[in-house]
C-alpha positions in Angstrom: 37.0 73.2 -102.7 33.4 72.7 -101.7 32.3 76.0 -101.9 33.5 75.9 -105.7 31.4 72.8 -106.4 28.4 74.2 -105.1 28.6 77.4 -106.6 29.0 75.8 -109.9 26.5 73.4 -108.7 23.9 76.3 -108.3 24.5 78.0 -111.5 24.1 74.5 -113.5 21.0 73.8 -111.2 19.8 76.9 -113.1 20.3 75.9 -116.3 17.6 72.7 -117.1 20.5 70.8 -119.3 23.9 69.5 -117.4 26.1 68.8 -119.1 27.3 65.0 -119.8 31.0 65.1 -119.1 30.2 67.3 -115.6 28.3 64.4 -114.5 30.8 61.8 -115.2 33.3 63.8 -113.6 31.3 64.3 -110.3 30.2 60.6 -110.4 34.3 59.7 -110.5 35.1 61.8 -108.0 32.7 61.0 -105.6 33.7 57.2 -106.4 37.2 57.7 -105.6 36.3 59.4 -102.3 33.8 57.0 -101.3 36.4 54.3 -101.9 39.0 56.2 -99.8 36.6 56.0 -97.0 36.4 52.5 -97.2 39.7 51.5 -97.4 40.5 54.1 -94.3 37.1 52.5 -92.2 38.7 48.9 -93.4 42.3 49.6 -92.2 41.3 51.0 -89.4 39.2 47.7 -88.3 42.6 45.7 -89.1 44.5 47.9 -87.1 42.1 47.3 -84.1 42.1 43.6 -84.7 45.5 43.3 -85.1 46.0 45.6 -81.8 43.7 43.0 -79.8 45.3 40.3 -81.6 48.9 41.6 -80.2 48.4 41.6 -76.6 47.7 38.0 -76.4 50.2 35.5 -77.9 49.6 32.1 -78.9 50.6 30.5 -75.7 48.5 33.6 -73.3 45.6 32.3 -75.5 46.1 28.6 -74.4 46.7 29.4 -71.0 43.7 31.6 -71.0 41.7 28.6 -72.0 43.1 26.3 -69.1 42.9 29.0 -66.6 39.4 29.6 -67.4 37.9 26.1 -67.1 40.2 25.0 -64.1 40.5 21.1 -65.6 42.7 19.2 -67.9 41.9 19.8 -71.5 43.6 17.9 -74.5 45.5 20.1 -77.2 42.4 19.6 -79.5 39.7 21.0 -77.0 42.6 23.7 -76.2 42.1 24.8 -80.0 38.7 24.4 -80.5 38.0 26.9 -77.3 40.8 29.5 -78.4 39.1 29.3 -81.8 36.0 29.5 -80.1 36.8 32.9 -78.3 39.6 34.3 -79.9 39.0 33.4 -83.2 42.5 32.3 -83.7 43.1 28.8 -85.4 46.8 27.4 -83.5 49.1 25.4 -85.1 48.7 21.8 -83.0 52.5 21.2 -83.3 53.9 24.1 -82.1 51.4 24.8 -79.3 52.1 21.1 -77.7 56.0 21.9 -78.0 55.2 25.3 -76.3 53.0 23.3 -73.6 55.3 20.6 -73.1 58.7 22.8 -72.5 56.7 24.8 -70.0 55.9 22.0 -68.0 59.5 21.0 -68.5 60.8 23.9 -66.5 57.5 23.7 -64.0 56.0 26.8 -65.3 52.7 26.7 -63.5 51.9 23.6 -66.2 51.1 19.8 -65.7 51.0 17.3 -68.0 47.7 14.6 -67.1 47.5 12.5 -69.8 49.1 12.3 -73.4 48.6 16.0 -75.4 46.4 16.3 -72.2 47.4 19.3 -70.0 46.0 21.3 -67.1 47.2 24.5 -64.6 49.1 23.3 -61.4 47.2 24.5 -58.1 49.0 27.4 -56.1 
């Protein structure tokens, strides 16, 4: 296909006067391909996102966070630091239900103060 274009290409570069509606059609084509390219570069930015996204739940996020600074952080800190470095906003409910039934069944969680919660010590 793009050996036909440039050997029309050629012969109209011969002749001084393109015409109008050859113009119009190459501009639309080469509009529709450079969108194409975008939307492929786009989904494939998504897909890598989403990919990263998918190996870490909500929870792996939170415990990330505790792990990481080895203290007792409230549920607010907790989401401001996963926002921080996953760039994930958590929903504060569900995340101190999640928190809470984990430290009901002594899941490597402790509960130091109200909404307040830190990893237990090996």
């Amino acid at each position: 296909m793009l050996s036909s274009i440039h050997s029309i290409l050629r012969r109209l570069a011969m002749n001084p006067k393109i015409p109008e509606w050859f113009l119009s059609f190459q501009e639309s084509l080469f509009s529709a391909q450079l969108r194409a390219v975008r939307q492929l570069k786009s989904q494939k930015s998504k897909k890598a996102k989403r990919a990263m996204q998918a190996g870490m739940s909500n929870m792996d996020m939170a415990i990330d966070i505790l792990r990481t600074t080895q203290k007792p952080l409230h549920v607010s800190e907790i989401i401001s630091l996963v926002k921080t470095k996953h760039g994930v906003d958590l929903d504060r409910e569900s995340l101190v239900s999640a928190l809470v039934k984990k430290v009901h069944r002594h899941q490597g969680l402790s509960r130091t103060a109200p909404n307040t919660f830190q990893i237990e010590a090996p």
